[in-house]
Every structure is written in structure tokens, then in C-alpha cells.
PAMAR-155021 format. One record per residue (C-alpha): x negated, y negated, z; residue in one letter; residue number from 1. Coordinates in steps of 0.02 Angstrom, whole numbers, padded with zeros to 5 digits. Last residue first. Layout:
<pts>
+--------+--------+--------+-------+------+
:     px :     py :     pz : torse : papa :
+--------+--------+--------+-------+------+
:      X :      Y :      Z :     A :  NUM :
...
+--------+--------+--------+-------+------+
</pts>
This chain:
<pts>
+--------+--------+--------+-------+------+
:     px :     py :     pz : torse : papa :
+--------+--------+--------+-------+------+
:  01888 :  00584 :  01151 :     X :   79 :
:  01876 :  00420 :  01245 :     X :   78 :
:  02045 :  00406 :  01249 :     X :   77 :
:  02058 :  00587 :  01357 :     X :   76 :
:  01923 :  00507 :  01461 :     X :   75 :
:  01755 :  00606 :  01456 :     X :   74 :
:  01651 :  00666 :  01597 :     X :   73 :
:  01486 :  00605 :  01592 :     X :   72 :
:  01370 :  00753 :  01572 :     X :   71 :
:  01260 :  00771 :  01725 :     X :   70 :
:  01091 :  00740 :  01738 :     X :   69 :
:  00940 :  00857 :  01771 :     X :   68 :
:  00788 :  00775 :  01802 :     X :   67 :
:  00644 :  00781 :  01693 :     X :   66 :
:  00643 :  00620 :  01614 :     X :   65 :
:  00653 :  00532 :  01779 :     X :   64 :
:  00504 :  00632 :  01864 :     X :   63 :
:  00396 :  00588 :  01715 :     X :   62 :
:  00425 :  00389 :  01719 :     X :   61 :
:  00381 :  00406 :  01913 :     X :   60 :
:  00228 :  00512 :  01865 :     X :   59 :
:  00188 :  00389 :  01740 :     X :   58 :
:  00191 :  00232 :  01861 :     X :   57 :
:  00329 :  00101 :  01919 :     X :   56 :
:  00447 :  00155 :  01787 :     X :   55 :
:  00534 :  00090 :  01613 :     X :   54 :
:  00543 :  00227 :  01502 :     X :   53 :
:  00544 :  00237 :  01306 :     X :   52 :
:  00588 :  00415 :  01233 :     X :   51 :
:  00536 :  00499 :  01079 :     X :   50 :
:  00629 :  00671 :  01065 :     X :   49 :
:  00557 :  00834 :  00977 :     X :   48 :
:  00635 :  00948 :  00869 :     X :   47 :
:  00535 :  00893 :  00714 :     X :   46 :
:  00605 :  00965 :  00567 :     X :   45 :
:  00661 :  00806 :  00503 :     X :   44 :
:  00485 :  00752 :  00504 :     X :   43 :
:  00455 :  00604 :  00625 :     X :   42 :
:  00409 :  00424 :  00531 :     X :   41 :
:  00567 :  00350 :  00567 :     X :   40 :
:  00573 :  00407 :  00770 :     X :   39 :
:  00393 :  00305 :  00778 :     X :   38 :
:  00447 :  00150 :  00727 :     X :   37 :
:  00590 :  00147 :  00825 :     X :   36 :
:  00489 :  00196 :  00976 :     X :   35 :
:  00367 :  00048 :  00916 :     X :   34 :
:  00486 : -00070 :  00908 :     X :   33 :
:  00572 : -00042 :  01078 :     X :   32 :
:  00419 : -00015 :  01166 :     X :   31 :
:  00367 : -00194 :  01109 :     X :   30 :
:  00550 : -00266 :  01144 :     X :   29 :
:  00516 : -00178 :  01304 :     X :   28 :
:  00375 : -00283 :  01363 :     X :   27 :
:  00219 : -00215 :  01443 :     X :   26 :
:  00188 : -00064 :  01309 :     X :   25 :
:  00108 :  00121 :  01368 :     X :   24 :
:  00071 :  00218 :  01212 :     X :   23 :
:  00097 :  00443 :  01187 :     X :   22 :
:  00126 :  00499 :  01362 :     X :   21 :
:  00161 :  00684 :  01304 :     X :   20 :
:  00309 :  00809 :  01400 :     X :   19 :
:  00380 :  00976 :  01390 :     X :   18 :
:  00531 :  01008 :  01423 :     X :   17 :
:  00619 :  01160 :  01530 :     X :   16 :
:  00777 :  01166 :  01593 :     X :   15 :
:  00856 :  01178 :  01443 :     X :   14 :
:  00758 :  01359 :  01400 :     X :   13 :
:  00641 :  01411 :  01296 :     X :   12 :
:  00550 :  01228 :  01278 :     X :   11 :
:  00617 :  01065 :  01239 :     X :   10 :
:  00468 :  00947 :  01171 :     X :    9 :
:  00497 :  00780 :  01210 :     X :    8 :
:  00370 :  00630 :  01173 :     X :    7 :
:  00345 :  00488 :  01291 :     X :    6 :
:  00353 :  00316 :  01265 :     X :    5 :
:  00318 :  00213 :  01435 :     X :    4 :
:  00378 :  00039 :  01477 :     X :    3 :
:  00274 : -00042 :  01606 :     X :    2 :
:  00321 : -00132 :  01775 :     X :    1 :
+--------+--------+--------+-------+------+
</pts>
């Protein structure tokens, strides 16, 4: 299965985010690398998110990275 970057956008509200397939890598130590690579050379001002994704297909990569998760819910010693 391939590892997918994709760049975030968030839009108006949280529940919207918009989403580009930027590069498509078939090891994640690839993905990896060129994620990194990628997050250094954004702008500060850049609100957007670079993700990697492991999935069958895109629209299996772009279903996960628009679902809503949960917060995890923080131990007291966690805090």
C-alpha cells in the first residue's frame, strides 16, 4: 500500500478542510523525508498541514483525514 502526503487547508469552520494530494511515495521512510522536507520549507504564515497517509487508495487516505476524532482524554499525570 502507498503512503500519501497531502496538504491541509482548514477552512471557516473545523469541520471543514480542504485537501491537495501533493506526491505519492511506496516506502514511508521516503514519505517521511520528503514530508519533513516539505514542513521546513513552508512560510511561517502558512496555516496549512502536511500530512503522510498510509491507505489502500486516495479516497481511502481522504476519508481518514477527514474524519472527526476525538480528543484523547488526558490523565491527571499526564497533564
Amino acid at each position: 500500500m502507498p503512503y500519501y502526503i497531502y496538504k491541509i487547508t482548514l477552512g471557516p469552520t473545523a469541520l471543514t478542510k480542504s485537501l491537495q494530494k501533493i506526491e505519492q511515495h511506496e516506502t514511508f521512510k521516503e514519505a517521511k523525508q520528503r514530508a519533513r522536507g516539505m514542513r521546513a520549507e513552508a512560510a511561517e504564515s502558512d496555516a496549512s498541514h502536511i500530512k503522510v497517509m498510509f491507505a489502500d487508495n486516495e479516497l481511502e487516505a481522504e476519508e481518514k483525514l477527514m474524519e472527526k476524532r476525538e480528543q484523547p482524554i488526558l490523565r491527571e499525570w499526564e497533564k
